[in-house]
PyMOL Python script that loads the backbone (N, CA, C, O; Angstrom):
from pymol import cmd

cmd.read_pdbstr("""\
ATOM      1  N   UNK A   1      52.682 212.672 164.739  1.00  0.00           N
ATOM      2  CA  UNK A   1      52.799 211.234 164.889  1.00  0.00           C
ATOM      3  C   UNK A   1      52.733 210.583 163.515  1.00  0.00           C
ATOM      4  O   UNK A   1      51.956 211.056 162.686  1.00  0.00           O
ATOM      5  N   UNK A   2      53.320 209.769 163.281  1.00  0.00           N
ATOM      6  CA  UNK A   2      53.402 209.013 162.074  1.00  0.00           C
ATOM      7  C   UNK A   2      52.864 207.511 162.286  1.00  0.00           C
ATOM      8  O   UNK A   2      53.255 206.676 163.102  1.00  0.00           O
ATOM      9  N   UNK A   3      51.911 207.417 161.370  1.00  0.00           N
ATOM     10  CA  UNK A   3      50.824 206.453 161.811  1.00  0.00           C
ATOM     11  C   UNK A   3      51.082 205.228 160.413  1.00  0.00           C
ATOM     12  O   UNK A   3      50.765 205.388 159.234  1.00  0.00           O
ATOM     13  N   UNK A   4      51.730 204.073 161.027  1.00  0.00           N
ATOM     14  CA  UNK A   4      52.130 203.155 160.174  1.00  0.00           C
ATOM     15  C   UNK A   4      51.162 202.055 160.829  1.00  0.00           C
ATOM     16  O   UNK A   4      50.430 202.336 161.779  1.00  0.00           O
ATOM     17  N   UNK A   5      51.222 200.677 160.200  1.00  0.00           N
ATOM     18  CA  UNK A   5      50.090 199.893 160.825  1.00  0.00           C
ATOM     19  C   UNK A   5      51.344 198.470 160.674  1.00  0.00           C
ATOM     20  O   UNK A   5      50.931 197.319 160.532  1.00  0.00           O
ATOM     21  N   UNK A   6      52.397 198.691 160.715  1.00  0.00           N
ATOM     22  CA  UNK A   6      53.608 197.756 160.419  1.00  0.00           C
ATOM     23  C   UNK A   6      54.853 198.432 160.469  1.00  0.00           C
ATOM     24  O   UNK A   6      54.852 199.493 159.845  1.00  0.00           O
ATOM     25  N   UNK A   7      55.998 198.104 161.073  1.00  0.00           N
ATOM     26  CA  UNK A   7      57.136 198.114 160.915  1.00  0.00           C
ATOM     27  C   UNK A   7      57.709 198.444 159.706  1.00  0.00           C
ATOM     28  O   UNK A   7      57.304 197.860 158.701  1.00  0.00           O
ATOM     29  N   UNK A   8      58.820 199.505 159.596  1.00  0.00           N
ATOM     30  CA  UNK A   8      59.417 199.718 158.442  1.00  0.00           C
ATOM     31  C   UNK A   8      60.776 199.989 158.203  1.00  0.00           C
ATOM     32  O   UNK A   8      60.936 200.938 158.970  1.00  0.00           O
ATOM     33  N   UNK A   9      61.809 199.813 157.690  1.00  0.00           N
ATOM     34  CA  UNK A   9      63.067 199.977 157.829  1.00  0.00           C
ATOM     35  C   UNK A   9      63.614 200.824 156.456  1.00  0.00           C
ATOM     36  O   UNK A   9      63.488 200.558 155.261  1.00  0.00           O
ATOM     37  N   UNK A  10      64.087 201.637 156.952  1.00  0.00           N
ATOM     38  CA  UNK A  10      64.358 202.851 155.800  1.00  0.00           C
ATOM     39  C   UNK A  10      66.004 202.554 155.455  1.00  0.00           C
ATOM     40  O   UNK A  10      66.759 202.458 156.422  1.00  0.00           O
ATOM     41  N   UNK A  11      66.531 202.418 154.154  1.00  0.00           N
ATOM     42  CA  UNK A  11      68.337 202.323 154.491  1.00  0.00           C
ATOM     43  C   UNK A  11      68.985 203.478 153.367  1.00  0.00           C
ATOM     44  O   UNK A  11      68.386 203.890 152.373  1.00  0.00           O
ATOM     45  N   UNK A  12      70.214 203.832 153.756  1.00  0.00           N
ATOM     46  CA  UNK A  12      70.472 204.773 152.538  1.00  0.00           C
ATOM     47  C   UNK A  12      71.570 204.282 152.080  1.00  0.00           C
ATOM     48  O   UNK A  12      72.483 203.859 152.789  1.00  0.00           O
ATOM     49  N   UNK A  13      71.553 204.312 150.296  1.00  0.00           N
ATOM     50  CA  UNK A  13      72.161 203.925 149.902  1.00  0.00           C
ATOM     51  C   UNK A  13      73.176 204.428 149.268  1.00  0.00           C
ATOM     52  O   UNK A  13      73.156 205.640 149.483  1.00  0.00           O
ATOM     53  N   UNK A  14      74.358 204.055 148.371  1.00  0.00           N
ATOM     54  CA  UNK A  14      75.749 204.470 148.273  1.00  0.00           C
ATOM     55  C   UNK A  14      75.123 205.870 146.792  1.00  0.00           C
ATOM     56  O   UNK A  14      75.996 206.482 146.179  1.00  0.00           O
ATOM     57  N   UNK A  15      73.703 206.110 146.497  1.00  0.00           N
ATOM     58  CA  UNK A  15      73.644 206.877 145.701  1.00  0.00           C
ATOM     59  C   UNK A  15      72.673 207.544 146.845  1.00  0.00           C
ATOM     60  O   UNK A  15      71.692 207.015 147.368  1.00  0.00           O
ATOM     61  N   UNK A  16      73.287 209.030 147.125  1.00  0.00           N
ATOM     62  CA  UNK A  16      72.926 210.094 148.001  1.00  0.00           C
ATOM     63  C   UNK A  16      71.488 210.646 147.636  1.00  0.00           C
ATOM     64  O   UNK A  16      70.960 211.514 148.330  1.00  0.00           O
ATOM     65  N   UNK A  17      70.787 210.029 146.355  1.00  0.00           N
ATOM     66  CA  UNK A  17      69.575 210.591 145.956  1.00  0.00           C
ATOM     67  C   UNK A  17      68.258 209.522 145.994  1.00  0.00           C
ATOM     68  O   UNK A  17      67.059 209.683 145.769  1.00  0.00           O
ATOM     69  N   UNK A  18      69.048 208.390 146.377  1.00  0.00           N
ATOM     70  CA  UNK A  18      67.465 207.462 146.959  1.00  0.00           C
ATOM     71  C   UNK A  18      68.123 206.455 148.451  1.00  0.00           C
ATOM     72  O   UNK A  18      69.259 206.327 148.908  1.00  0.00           O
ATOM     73  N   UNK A  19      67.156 206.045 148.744  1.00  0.00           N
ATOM     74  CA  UNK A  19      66.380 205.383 150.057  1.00  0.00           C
ATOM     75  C   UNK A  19      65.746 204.003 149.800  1.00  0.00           C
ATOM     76  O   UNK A  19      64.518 203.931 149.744  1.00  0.00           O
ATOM     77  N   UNK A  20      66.249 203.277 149.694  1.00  0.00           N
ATOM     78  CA  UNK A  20      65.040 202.113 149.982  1.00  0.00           C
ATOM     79  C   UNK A  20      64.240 201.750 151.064  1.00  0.00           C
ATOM     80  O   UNK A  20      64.712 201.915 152.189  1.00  0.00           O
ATOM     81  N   UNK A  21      63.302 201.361 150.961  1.00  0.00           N
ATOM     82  CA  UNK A  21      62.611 200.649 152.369  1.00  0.00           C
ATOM     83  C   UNK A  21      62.060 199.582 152.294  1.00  0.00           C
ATOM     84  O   UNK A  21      61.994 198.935 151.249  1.00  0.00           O
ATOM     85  N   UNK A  22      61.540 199.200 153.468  1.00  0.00           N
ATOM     86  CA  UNK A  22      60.864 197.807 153.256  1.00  0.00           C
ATOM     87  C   UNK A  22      60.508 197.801 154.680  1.00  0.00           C
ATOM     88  O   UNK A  22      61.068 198.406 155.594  1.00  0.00           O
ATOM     89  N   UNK A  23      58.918 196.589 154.752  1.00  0.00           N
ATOM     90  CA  UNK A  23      58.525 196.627 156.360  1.00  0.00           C
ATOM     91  C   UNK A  23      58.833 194.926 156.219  1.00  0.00           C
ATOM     92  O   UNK A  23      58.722 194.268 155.185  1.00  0.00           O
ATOM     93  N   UNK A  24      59.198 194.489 157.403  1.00  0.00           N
ATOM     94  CA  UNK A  24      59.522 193.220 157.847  1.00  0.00           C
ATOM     95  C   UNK A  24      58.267 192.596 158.378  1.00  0.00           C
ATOM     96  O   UNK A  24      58.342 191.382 158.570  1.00  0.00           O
ATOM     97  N   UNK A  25      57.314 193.085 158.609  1.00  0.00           N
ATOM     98  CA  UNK A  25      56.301 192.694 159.254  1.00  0.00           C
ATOM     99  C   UNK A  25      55.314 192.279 157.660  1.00  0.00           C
ATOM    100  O   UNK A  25      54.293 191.599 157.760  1.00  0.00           O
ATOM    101  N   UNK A  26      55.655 192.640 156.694  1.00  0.00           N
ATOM    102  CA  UNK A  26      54.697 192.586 155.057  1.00  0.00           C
ATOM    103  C   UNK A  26      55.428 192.284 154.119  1.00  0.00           C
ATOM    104  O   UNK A  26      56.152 192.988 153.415  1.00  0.00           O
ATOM    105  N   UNK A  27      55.221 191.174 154.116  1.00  0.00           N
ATOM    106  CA  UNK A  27      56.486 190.040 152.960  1.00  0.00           C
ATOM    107  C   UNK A  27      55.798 191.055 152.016  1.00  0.00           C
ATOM    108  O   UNK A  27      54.683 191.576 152.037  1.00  0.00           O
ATOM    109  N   UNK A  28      56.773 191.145 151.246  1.00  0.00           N
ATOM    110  CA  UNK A  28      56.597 191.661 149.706  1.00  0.00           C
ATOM    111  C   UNK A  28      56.598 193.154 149.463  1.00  0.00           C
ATOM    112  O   UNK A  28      56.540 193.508 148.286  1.00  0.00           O
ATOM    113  N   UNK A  29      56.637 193.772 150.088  1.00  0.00           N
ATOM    114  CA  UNK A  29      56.222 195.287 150.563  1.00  0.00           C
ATOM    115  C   UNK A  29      57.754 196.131 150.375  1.00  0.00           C
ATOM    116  O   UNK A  29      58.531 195.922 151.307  1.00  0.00           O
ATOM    117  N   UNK A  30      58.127 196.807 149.571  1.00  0.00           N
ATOM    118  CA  UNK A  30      58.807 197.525 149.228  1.00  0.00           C
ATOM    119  C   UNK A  30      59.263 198.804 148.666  1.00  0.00           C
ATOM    120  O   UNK A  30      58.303 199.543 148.888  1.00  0.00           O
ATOM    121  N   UNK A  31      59.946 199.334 148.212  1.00  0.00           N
ATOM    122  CA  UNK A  31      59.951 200.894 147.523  1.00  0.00           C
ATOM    123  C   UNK A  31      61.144 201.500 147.834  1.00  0.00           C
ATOM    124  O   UNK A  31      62.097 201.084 148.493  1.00  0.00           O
ATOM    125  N   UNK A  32      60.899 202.870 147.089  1.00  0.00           N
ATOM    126  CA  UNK A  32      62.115 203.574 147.214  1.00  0.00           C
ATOM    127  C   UNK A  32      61.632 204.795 147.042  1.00  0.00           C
ATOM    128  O   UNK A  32      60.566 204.982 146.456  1.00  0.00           O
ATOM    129  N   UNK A  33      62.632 206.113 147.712  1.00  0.00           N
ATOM    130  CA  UNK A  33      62.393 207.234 148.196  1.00  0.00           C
ATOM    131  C   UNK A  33      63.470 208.269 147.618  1.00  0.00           C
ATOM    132  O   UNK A  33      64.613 207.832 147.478  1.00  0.00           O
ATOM    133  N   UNK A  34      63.242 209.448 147.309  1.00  0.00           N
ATOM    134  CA  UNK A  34      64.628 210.483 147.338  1.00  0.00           C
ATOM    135  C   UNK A  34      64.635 210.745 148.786  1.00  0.00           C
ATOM    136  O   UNK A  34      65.610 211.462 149.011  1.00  0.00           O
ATOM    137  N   UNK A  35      63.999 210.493 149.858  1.00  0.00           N
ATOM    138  CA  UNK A  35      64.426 211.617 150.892  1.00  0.00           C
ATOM    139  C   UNK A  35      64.007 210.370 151.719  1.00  0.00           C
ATOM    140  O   UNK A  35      63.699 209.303 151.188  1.00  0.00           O
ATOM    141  N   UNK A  36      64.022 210.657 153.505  1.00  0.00           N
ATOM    142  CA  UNK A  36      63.257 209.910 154.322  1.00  0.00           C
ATOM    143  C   UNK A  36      62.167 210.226 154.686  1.00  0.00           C
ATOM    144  O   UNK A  36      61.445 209.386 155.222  1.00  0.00           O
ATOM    145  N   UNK A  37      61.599 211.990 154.427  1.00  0.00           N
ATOM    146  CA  UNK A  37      60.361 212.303 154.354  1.00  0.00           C
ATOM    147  C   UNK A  37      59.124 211.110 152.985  1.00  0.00           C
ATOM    148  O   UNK A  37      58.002 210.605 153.003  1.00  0.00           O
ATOM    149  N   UNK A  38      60.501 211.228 151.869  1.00  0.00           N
ATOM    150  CA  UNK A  38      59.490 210.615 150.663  1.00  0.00           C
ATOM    151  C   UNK A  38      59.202 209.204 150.874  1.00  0.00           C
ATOM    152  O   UNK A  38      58.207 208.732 150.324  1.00  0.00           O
ATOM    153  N   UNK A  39      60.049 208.369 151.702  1.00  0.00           N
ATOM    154  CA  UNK A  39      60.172 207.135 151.950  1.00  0.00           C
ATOM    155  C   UNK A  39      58.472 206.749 152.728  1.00  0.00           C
ATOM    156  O   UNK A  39      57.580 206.069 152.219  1.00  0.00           O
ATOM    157  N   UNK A  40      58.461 207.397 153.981  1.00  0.00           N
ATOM    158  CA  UNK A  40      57.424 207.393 154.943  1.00  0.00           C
ATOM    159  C   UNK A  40      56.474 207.517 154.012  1.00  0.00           C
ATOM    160  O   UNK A  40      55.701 206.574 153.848  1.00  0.00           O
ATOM    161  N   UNK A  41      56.333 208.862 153.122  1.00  0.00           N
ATOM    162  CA  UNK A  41      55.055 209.249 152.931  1.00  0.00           C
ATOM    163  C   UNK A  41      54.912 207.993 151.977  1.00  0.00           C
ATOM    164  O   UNK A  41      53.747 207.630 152.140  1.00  0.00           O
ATOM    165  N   UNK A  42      55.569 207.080 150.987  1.00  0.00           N
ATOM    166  CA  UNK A  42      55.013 206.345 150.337  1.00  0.00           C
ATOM    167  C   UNK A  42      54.970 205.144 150.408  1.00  0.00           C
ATOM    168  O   UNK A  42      54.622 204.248 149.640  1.00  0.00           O
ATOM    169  N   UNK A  43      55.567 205.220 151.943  1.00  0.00           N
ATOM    170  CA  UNK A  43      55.669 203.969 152.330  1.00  0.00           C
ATOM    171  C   UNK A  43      54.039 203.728 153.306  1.00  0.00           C
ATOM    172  O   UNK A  43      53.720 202.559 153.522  1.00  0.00           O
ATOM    173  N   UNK A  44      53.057 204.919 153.864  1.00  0.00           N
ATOM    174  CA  UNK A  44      52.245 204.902 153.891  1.00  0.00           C
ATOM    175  C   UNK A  44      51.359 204.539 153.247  1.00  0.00           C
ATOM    176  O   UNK A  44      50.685 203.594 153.656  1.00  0.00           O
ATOM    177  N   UNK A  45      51.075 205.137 152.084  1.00  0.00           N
ATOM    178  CA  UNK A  45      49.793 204.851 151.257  1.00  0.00           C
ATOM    179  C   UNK A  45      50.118 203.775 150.592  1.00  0.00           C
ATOM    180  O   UNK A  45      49.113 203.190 150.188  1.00  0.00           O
ATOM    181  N   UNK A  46      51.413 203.109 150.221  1.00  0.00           N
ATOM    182  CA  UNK A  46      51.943 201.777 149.894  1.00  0.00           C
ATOM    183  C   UNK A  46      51.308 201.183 150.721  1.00  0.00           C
ATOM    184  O   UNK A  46      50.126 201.507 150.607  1.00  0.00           O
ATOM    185  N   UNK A  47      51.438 200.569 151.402  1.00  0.00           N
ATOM    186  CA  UNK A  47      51.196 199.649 152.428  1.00  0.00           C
ATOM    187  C   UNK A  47      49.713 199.640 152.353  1.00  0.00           C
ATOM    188  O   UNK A  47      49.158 198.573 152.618  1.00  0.00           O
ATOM    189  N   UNK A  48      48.882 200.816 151.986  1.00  0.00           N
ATOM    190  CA  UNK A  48      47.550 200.579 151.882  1.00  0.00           C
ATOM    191  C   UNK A  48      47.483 199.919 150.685  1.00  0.00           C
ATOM    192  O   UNK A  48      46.942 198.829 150.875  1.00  0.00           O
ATOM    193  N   UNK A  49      47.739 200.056 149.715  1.00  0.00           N
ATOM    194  CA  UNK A  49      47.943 199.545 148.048  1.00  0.00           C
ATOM    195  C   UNK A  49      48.041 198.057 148.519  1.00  0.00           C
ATOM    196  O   UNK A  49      47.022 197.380 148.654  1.00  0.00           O
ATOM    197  N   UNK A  50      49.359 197.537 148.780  1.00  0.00           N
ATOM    198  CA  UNK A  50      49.607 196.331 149.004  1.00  0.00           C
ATOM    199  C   UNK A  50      48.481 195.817 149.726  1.00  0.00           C
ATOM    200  O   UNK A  50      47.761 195.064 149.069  1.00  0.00           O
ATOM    201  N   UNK A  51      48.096 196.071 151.102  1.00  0.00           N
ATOM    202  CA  UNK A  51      47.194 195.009 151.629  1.00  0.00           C
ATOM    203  C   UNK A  51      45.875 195.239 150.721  1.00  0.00           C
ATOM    204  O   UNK A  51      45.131 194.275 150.542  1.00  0.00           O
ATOM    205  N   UNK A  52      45.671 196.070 150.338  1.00  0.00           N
ATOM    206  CA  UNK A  52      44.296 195.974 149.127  1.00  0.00           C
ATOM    207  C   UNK A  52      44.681 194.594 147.732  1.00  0.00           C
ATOM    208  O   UNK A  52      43.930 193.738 147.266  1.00  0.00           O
ATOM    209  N   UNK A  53      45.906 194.855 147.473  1.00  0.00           N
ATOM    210  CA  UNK A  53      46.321 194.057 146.513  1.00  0.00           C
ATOM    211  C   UNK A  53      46.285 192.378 147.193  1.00  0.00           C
ATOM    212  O   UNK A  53      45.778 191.590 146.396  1.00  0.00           O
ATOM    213  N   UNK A  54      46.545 192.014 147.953  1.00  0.00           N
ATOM    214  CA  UNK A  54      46.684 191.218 148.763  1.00  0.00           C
ATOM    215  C   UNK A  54      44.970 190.570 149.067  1.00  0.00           C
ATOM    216  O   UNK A  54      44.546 189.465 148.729  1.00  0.00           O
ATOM    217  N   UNK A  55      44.536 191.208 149.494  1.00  0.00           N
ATOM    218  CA  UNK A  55      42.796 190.960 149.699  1.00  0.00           C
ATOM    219  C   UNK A  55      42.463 190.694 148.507  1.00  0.00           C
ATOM    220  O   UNK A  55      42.143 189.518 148.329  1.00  0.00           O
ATOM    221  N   UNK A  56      42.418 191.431 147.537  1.00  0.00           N
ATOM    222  CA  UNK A  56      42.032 191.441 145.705  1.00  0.00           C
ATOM    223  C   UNK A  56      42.083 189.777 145.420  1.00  0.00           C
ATOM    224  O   UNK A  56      41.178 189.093 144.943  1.00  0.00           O
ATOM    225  N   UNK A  57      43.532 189.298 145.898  1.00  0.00           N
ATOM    226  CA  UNK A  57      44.339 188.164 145.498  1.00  0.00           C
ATOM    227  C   UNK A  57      43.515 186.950 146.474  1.00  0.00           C
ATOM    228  O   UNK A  57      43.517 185.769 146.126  1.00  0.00           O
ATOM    229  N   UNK A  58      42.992 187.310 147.422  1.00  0.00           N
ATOM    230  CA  UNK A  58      42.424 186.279 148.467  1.00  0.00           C
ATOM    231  C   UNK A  58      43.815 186.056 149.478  1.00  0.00           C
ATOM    232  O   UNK A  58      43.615 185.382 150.488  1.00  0.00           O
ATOM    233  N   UNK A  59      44.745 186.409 149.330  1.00  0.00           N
ATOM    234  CA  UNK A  59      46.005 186.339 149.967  1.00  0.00           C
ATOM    235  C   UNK A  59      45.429 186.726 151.304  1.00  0.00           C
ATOM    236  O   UNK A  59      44.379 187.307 151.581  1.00  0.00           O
ATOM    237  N   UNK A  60      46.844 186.028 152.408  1.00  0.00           N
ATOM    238  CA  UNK A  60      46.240 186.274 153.883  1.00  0.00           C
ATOM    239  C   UNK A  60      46.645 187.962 153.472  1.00  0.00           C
ATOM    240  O   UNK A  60      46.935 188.628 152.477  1.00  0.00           O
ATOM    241  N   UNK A  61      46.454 188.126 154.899  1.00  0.00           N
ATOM    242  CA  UNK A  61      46.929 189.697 155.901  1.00  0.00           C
ATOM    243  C   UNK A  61      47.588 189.325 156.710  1.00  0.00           C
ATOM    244  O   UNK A  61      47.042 188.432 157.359  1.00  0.00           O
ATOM    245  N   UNK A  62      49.060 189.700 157.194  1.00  0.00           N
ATOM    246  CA  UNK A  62      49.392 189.805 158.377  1.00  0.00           C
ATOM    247  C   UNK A  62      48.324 191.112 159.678  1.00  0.00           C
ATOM    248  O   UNK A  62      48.025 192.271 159.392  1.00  0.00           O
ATOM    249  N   UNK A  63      48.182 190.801 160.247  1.00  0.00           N
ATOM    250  CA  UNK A  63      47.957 191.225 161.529  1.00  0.00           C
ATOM    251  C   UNK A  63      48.716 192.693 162.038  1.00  0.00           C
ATOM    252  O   UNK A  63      49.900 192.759 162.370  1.00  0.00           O
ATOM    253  N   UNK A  64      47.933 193.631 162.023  1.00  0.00           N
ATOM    254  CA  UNK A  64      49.290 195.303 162.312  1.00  0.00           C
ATOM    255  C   UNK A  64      49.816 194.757 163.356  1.00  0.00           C
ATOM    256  O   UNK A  64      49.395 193.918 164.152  1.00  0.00           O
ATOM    257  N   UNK A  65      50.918 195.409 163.250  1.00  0.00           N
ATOM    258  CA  UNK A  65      52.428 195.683 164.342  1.00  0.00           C
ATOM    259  C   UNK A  65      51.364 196.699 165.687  1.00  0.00           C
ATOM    260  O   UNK A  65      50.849 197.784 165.419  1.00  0.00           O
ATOM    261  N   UNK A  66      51.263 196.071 166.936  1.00  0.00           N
ATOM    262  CA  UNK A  66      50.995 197.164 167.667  1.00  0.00           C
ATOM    263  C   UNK A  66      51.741 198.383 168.106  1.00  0.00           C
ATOM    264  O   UNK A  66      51.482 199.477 168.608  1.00  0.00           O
ATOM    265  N   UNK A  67      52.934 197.613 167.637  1.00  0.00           N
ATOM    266  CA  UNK A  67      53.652 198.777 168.704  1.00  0.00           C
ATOM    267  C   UNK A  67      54.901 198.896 167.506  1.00  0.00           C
ATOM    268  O   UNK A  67      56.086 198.865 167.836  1.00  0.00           O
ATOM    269  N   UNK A  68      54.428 199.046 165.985  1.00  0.00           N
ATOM    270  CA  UNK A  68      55.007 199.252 164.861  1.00  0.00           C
ATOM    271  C   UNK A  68      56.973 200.570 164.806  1.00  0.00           C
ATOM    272  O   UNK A  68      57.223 201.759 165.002  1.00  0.00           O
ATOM    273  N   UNK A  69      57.635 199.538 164.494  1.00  0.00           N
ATOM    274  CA  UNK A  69      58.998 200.898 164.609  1.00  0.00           C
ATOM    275  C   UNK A  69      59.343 200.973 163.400  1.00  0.00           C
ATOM    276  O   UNK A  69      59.118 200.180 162.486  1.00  0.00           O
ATOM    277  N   UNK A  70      60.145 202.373 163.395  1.00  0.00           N
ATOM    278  CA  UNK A  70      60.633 202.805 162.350  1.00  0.00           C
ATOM    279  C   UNK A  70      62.508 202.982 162.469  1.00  0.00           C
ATOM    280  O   UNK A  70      63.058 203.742 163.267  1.00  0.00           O
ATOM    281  N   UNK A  71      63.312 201.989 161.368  1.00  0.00           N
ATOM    282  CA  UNK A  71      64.552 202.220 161.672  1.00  0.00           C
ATOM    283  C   UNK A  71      64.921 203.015 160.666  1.00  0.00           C
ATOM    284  O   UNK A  71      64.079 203.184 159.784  1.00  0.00           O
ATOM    285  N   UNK A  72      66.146 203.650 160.538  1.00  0.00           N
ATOM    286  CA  UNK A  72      66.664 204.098 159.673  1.00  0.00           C
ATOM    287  C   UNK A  72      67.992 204.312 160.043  1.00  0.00           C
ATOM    288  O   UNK A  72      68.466 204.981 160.961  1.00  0.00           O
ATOM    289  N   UNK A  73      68.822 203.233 158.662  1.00  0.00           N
ATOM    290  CA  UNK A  73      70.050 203.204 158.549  1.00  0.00           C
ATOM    291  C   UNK A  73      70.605 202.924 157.340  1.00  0.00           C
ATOM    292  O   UNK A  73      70.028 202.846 156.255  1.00  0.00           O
ATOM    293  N   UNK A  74      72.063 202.739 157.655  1.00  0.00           N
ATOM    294  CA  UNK A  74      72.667 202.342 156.159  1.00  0.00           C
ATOM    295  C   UNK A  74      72.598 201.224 155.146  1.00  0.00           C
ATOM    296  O   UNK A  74      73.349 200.353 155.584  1.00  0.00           O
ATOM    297  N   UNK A  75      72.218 200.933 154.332  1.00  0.00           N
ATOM    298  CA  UNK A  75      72.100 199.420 153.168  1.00  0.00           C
ATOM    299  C   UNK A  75      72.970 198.722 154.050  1.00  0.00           C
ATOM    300  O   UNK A  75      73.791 199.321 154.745  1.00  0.00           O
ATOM    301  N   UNK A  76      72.803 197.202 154.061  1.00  0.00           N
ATOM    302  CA  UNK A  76      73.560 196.365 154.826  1.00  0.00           C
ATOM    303  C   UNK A  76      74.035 196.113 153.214  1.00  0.00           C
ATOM    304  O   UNK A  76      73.296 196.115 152.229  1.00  0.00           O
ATOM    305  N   UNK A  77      75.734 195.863 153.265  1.00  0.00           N
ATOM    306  CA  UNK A  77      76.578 195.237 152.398  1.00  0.00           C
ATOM    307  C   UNK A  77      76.980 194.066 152.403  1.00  0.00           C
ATOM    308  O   UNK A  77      77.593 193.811 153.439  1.00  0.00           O
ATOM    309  N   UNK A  78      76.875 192.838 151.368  1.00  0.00           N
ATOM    310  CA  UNK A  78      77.308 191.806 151.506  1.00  0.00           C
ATOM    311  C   UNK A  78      79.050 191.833 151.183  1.00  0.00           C
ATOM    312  O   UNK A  78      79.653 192.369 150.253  1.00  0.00           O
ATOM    313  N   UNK A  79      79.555 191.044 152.325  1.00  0.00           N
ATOM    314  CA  UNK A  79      80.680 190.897 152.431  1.00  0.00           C
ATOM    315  C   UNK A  79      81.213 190.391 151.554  1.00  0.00           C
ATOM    316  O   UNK A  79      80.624 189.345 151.281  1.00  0.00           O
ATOM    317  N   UNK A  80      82.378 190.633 150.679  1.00  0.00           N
ATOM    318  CA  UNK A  80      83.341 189.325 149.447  1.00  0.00           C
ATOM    319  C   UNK A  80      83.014 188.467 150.039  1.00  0.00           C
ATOM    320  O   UNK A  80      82.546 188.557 151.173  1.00  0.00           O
ATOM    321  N   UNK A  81      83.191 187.381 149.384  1.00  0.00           N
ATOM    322  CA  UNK A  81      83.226 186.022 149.678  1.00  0.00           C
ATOM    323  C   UNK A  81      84.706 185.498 149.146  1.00  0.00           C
ATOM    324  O   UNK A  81      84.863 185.320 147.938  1.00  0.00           O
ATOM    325  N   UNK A  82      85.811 185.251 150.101  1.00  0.00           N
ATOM    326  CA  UNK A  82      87.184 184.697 149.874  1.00  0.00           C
ATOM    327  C   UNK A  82      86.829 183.554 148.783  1.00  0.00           C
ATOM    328  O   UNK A  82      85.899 182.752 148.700  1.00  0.00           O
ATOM    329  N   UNK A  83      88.399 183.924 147.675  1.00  0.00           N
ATOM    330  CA  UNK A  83      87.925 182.947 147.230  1.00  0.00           C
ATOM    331  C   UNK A  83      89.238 181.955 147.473  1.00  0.00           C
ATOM    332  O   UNK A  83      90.332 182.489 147.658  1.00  0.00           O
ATOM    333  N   UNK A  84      89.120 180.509 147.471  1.00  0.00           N
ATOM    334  CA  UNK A  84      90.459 179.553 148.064  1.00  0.00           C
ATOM    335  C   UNK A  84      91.076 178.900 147.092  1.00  0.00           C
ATOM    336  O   UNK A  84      92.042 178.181 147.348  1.00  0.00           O
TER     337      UNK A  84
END
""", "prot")
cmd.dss("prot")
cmd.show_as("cartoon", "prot")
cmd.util.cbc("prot")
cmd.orient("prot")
């Protein structure tokens, strides 16, 4: 079981050797991975970092995800923008 305390979205990008992620549920919360194993694992103890950093700061906490998911897909691409 993979024990996250927030939502996380894994995407892969047009270079076959990293991963970004990010949880939607933890403004600010980010990183990057070679693998989707490396993503999770540092997207774990991240997330502990951050909300420590966050407390440090007096900053709120969001509240854990109870029922926290994990996606994984491709970088969303921004479309050209026509020009007229």
């Amino acid at each position: 079981m993979i024990e996250l305390k927030y939502s996380l979205v894994i995407e892969a990008t047009e270079d076959p050797t990293f991963f970004g992620f990010y949880s939607p549920d933890l403004e600010g919360f980010t990183g990057v991975g070679h693998s989707i194993e490396d993503c999770l694992y540092k997207a774990k103890w991240g997330i502990e970092e951050h909300i420590a950093f966050l407390k440090g700061r007096g900053m709120p906490i969001p509240k854990a995800n109870p029922n926290p998911t994990i996606v994984i897909r491709n970088e969303k691409r921004l479309e050209a923008v026509a020009k007229t």
